[in-house]
C-alpha positions as CSV (number, residue, x, y, z in Angstrom):
1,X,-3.9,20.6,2.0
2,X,-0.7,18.8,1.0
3,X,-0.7,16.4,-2.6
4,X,-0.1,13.5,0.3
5,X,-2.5,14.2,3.0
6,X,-5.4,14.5,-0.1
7,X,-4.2,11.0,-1.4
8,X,-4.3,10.0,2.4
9,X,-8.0,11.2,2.9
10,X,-9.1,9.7,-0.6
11,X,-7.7,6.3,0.8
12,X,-9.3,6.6,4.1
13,X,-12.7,7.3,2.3
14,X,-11.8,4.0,-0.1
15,X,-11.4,2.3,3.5
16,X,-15.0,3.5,4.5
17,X,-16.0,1.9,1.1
18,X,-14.3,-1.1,1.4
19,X,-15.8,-2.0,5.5
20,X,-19.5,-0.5,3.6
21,X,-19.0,-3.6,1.2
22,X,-18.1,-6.3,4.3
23,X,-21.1,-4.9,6.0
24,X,-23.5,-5.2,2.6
25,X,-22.1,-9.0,2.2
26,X,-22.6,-9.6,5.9
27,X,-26.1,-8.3,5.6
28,X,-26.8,-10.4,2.5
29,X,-27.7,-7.8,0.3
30,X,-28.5,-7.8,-3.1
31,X,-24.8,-9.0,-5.1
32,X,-25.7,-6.6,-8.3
33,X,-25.8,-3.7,-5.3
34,X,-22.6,-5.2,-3.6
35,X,-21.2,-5.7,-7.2
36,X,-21.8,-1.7,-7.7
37,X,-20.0,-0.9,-4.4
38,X,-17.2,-3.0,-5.6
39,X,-17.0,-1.2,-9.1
40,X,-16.9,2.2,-7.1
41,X,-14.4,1.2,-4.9
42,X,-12.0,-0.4,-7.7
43,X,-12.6,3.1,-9.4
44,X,-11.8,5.3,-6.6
45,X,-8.5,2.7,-6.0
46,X,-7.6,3.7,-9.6
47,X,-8.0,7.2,-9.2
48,X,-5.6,7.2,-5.6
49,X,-2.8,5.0,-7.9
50,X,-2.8,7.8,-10.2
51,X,-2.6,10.9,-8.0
52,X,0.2,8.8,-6.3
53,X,2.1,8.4,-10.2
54,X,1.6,12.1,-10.7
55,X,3.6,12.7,-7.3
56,X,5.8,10.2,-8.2
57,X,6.5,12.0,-11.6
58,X,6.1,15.6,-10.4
59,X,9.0,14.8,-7.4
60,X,11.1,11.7,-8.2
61,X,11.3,11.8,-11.7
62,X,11.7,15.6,-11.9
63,X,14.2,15.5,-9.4
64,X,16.1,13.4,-11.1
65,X,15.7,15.1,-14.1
66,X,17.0,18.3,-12.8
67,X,19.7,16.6,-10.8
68,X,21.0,15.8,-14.4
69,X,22.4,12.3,-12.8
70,X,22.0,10.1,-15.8
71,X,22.3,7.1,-13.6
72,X,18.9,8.3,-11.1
73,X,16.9,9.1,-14.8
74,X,17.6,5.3,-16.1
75,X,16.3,4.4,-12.4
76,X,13.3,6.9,-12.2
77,X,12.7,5.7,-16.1
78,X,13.2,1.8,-15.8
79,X,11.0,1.9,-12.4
80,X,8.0,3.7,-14.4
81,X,8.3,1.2,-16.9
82,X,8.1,-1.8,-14.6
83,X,5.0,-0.7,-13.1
84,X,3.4,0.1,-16.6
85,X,3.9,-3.1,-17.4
86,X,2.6,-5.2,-14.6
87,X,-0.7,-3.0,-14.7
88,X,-0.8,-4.5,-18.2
89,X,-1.0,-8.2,-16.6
């Protein structure tokens, strides 16, 4: 299985959390138990983002790396950068 169609599973499953969730809140269930769901879900979210930065690193970054085009590195560099910061917010 492909690095892509594994991050595309994992976010399937995180979808078949997330519609668990709406039906625990539609069934009025217990919030701590809903409030658990939610935890596991933000978790597994967290774990997708950083399989998705590893590819993002392993491809983009390395291919511009090994391109040796300064130009794509200060790109590839900047955009990591960027996101670290906003996950900082």
């Amino acid at each position: 299985m492909s690095n892509s169609a594994a991050i595309v599973k994992r976010l399937h499953r995180i979808e078949g959390q997330v519609r668990g969730v709406a039906r625990m809140v539609e069934e009025d269930r217990y919030c701590i138990d809903i409030l658990h769901q939610v935890q596991a879900v933000k978790a597994a979210l967290s774990r997708a983002e950083s399989e998705i930065l590893k590819t993002h690193a392993h491809h983009c970054v390395e291919e511009a790396i090994t391109a040796g085009n300064a130009k794509a590195q200060r790109e590839k560099f900047t955009e990591l950068v960027d996101l670290f910061e906003k996950t900082k917010r």
